[in-house]
Backbone as JSON Lines, residues from 0, in Angstrom:
{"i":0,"aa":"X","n":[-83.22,-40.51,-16.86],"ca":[-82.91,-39.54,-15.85],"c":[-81.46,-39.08,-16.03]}
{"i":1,"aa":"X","n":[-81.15,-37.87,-16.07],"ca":[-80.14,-36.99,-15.82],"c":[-79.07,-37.12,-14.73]}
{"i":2,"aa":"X","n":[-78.34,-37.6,-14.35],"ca":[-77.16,-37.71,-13.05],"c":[-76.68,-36.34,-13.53]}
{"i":3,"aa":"X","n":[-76.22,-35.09,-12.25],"ca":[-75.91,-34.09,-12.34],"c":[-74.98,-34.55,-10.88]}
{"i":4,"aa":"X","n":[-73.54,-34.15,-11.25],"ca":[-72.59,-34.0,-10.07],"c":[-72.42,-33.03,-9.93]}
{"i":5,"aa":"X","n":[-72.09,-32.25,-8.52],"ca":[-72.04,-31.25,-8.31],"c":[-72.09,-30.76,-6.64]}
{"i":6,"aa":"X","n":[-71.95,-29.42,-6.14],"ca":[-71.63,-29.31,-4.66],"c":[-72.22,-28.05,-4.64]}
{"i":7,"aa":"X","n":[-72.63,-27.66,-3.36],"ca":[-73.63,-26.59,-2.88],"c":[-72.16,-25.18,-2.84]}
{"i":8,"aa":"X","n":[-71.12,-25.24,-2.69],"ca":[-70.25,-24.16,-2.96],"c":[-69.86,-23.57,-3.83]}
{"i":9,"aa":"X","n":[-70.34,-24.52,-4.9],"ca":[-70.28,-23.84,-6.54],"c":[-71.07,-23.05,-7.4]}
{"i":10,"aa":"X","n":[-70.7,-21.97,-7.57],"ca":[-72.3,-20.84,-7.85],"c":[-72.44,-21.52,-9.19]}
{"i":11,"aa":"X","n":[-71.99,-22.42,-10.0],"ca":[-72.08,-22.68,-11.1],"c":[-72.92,-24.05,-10.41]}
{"i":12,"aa":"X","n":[-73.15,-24.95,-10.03],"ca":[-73.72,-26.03,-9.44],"c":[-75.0,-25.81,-9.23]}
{"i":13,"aa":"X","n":[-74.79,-24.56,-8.17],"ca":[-76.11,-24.05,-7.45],"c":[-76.86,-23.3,-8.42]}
{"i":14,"aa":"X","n":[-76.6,-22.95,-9.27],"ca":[-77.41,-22.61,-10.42],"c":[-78.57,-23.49,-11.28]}
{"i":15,"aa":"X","n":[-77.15,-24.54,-11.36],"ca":[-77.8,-25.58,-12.05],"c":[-78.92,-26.02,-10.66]}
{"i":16,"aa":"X","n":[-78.64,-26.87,-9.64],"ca":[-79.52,-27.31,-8.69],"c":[-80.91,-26.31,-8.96]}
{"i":17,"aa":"X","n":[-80.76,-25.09,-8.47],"ca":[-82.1,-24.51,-8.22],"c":[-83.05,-24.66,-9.56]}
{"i":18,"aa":"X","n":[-82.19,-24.89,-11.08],"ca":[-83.28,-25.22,-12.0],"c":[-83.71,-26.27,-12.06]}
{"i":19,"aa":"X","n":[-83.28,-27.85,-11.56],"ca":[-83.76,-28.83,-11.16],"c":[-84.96,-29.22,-10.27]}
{"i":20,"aa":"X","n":[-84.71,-28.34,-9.17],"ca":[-85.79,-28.69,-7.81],"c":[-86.74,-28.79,-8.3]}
{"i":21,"aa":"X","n":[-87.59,-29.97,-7.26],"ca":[-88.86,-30.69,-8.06],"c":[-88.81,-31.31,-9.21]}
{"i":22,"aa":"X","n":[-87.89,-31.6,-9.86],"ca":[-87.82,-32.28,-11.21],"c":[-87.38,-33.56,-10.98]}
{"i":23,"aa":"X","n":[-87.35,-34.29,-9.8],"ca":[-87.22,-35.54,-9.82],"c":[-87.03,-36.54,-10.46]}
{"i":24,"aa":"X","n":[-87.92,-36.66,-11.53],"ca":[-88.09,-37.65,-12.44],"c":[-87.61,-37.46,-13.74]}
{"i":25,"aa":"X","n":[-86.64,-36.0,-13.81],"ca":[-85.85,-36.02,-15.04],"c":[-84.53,-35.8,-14.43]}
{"i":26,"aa":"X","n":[-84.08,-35.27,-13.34],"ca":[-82.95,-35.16,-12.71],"c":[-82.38,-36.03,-11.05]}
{"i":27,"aa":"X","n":[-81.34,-36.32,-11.28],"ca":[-80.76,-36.61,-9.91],"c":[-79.51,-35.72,-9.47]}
{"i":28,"aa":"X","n":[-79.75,-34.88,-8.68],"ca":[-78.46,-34.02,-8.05],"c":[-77.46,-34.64,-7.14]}
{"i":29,"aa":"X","n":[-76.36,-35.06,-7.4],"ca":[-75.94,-35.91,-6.51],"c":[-75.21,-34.94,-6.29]}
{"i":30,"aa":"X","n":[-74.74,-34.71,-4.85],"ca":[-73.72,-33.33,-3.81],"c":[-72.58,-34.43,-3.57]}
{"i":31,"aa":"X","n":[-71.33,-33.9,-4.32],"ca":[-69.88,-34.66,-4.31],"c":[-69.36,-34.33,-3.06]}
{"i":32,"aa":"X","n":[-69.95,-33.22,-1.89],"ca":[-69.59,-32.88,-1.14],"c":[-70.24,-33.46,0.36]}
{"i":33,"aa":"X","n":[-71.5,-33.88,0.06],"ca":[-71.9,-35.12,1.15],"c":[-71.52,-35.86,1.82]}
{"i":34,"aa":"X","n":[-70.73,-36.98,1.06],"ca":[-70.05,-38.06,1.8],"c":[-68.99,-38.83,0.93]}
{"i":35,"aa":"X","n":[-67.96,-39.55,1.11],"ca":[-67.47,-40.01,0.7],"c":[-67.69,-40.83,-1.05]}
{"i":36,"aa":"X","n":[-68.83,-41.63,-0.42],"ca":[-69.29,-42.58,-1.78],"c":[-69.39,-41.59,-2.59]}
{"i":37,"aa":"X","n":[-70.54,-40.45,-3.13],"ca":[-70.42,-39.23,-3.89],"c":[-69.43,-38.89,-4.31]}
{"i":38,"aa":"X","n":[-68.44,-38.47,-3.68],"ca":[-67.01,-37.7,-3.76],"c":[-66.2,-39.02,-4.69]}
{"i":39,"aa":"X","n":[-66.18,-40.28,-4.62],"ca":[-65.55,-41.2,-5.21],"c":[-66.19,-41.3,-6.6]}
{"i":40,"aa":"X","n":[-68.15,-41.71,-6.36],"ca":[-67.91,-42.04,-8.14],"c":[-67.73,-41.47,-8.86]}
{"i":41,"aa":"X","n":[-67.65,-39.45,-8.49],"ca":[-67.35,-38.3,-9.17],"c":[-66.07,-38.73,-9.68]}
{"i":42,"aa":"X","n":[-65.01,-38.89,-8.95],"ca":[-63.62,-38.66,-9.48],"c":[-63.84,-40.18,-10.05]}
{"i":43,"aa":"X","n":[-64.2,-41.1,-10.26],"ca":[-63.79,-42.54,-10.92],"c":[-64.34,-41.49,-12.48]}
{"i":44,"aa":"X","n":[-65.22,-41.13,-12.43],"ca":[-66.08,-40.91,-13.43],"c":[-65.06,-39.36,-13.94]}
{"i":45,"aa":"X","n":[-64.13,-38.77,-13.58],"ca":[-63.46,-37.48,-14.01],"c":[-62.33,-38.5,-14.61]}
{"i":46,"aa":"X","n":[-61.55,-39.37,-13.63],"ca":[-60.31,-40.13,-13.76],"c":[-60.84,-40.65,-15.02]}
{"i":47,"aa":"X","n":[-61.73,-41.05,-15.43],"ca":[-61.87,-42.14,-16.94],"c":[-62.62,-41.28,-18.34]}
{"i":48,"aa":"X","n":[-63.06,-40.46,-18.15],"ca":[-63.7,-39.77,-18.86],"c":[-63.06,-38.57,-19.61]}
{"i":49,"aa":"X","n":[-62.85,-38.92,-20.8],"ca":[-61.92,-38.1,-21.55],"c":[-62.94,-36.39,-21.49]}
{"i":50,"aa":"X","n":[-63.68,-36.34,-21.3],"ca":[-64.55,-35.3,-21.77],"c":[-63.66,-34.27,-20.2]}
{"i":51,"aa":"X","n":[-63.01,-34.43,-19.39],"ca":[-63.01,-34.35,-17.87],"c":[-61.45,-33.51,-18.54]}
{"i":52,"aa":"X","n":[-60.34,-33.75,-19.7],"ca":[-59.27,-34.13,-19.95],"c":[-58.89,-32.64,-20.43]}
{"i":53,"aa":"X","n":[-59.7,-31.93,-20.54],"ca":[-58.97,-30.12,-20.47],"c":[-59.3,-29.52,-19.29]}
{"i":54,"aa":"X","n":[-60.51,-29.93,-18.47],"ca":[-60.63,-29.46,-17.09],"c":[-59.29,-29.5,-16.55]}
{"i":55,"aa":"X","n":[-58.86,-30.52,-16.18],"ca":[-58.25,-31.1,-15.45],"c":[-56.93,-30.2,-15.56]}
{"i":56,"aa":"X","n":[-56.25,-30.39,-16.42],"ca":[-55.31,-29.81,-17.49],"c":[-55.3,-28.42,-17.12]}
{"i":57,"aa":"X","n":[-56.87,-27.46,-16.76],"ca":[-56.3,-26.37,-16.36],"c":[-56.45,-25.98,-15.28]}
{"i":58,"aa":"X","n":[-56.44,-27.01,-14.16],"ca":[-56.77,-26.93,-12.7],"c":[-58.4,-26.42,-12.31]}
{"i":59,"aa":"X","n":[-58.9,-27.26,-13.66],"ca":[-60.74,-27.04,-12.91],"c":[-61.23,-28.63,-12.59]}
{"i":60,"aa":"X","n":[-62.24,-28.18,-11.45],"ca":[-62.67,-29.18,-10.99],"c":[-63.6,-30.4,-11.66]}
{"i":61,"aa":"X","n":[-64.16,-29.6,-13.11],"ca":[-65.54,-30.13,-13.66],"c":[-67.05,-30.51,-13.22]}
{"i":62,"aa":"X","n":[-67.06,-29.39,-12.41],"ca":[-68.47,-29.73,-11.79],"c":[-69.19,-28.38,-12.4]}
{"i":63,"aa":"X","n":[-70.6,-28.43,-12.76],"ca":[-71.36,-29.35,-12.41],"c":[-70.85,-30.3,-13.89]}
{"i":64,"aa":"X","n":[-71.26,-31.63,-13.59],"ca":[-71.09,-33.0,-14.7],"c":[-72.4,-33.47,-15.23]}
{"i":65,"aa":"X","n":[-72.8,-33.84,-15.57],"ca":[-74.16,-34.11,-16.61],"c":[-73.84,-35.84,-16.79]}
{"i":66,"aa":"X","n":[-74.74,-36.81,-16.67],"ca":[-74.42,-38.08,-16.99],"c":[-75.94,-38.4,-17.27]}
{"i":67,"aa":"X","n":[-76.15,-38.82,-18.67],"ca":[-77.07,-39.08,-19.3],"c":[-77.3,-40.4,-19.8]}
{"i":68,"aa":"X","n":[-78.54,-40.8,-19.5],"ca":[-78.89,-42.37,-19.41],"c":[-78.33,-43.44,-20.64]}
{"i":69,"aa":"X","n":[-78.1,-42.7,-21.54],"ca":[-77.03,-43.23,-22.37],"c":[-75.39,-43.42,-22.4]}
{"i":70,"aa":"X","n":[-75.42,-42.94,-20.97],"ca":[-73.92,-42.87,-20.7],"c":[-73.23,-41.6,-21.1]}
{"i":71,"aa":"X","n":[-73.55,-40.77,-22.4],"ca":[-72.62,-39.62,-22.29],"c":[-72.75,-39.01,-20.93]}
{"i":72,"aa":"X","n":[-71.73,-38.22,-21.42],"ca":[-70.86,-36.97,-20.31],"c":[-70.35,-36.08,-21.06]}
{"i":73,"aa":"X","n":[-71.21,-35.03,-20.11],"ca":[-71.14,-33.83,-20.48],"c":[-70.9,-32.69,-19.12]}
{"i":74,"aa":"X","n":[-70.12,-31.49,-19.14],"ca":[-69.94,-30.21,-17.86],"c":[-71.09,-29.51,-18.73]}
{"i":75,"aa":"X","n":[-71.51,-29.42,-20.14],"ca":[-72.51,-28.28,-20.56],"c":[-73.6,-28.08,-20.07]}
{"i":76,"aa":"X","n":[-74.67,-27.25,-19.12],"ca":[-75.7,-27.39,-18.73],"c":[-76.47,-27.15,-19.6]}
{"i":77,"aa":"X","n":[-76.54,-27.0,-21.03],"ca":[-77.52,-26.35,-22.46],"c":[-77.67,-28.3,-22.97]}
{"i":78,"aa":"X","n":[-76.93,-28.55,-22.53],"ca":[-76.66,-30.34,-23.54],"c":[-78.28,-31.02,-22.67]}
{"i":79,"aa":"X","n":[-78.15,-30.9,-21.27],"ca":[-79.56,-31.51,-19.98],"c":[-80.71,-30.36,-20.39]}
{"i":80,"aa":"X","n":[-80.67,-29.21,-21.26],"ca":[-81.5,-28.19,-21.99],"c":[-81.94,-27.12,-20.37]}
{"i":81,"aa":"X","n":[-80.27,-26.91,-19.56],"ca":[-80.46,-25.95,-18.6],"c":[-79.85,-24.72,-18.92]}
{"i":82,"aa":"X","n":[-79.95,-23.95,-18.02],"ca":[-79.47,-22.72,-18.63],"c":[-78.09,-22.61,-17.52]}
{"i":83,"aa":"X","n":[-76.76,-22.23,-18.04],"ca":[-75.46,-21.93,-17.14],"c":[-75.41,-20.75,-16.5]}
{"i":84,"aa":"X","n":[-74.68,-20.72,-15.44],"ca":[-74.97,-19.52,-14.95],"c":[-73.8,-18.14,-15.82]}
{"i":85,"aa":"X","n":[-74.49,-17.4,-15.63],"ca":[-73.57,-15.95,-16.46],"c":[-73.96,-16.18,-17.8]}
{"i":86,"aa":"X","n":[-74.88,-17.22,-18.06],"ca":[-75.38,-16.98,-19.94],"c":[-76.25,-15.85,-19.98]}
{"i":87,"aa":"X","n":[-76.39,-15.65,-21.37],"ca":[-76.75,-14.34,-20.87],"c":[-78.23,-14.53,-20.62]}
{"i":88,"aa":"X","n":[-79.18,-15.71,-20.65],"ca":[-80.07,-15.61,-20.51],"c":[-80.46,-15.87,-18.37]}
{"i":89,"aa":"X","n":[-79.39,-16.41,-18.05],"ca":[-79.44,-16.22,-16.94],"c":[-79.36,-14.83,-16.13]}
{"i":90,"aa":"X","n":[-79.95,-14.61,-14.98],"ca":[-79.75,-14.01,-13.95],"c":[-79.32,-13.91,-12.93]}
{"i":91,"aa":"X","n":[-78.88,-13.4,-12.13],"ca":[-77.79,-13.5,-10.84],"c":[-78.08,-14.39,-9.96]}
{"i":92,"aa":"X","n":[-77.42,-15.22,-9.09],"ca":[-77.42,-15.99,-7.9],"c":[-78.63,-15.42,-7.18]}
{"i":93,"aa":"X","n":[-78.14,-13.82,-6.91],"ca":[-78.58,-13.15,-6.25],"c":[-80.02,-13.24,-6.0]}
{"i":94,"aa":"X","n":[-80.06,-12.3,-7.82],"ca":[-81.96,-12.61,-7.53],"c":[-82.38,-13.96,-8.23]}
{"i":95,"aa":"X","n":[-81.57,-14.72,-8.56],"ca":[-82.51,-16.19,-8.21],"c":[-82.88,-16.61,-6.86]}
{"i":96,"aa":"X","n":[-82.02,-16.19,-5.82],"ca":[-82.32,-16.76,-4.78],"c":[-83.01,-16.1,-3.94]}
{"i":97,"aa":"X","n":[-82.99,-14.72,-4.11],"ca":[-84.57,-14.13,-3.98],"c":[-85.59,-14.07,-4.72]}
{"i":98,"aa":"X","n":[-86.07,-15.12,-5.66],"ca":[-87.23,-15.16,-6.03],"c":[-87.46,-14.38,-7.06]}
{"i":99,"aa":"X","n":[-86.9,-13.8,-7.78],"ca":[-86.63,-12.94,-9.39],"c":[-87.92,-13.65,-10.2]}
{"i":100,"aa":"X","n":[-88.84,-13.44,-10.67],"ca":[-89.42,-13.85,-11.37],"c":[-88.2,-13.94,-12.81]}
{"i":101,"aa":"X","n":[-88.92,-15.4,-13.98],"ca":[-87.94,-15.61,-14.72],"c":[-86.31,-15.98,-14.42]}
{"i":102,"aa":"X","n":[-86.36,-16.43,-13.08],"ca":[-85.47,-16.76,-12.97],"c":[-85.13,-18.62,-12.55]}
């Protein structure tokens, strides 16, 4: 299973989330913005993780995060085989969230 960090204010997050739903059993969405515990193992896991180490550097947050049952870490959503938002194969927030077919 897939660990995906990430928060419902991030159109880059929420992108990723809506291609997850229902996928349970290959993904876990954990919302850094929930509660505390969330919000902590995110940053233990930014604080130690060299992959986190140009984000940081240019005042980005690194979400969404990718943590794969082998332990890598990855921000790429193509690495979990999702699509990012603004690729070009994606489509807008917009009409994803009205129901865009292909989206």
């Amino acid at each position: 299973m897939i660990k995906i960090y990430g928060m419902p204010t991030c159109p880059y997050c929420d992108y990723v989330h809506e291609q997850v739903k229902g996928r349970k059993d290959e993904f876990e969405y954990i919302n850094i913005g929930e509660n505390i515990r969330n919000m902590s193992a995110f940053m233990r896991l930014r604080d130690t993780n060299p992959v986190f180490d140009h984000l940081k550097a240019i005042g980005d947050v690194g979400i969404p995060a990718f943590v794969f049952e082998d332990g890598r870490v990855s921000v790429d959503p193509a690495d979990a085989g999702l699509i990012e938002y603004g690729a070009p194969a994606a489509c807008s927030l917009e009409d994803h969230k009205s129901g865009l077919k292909g989206c």
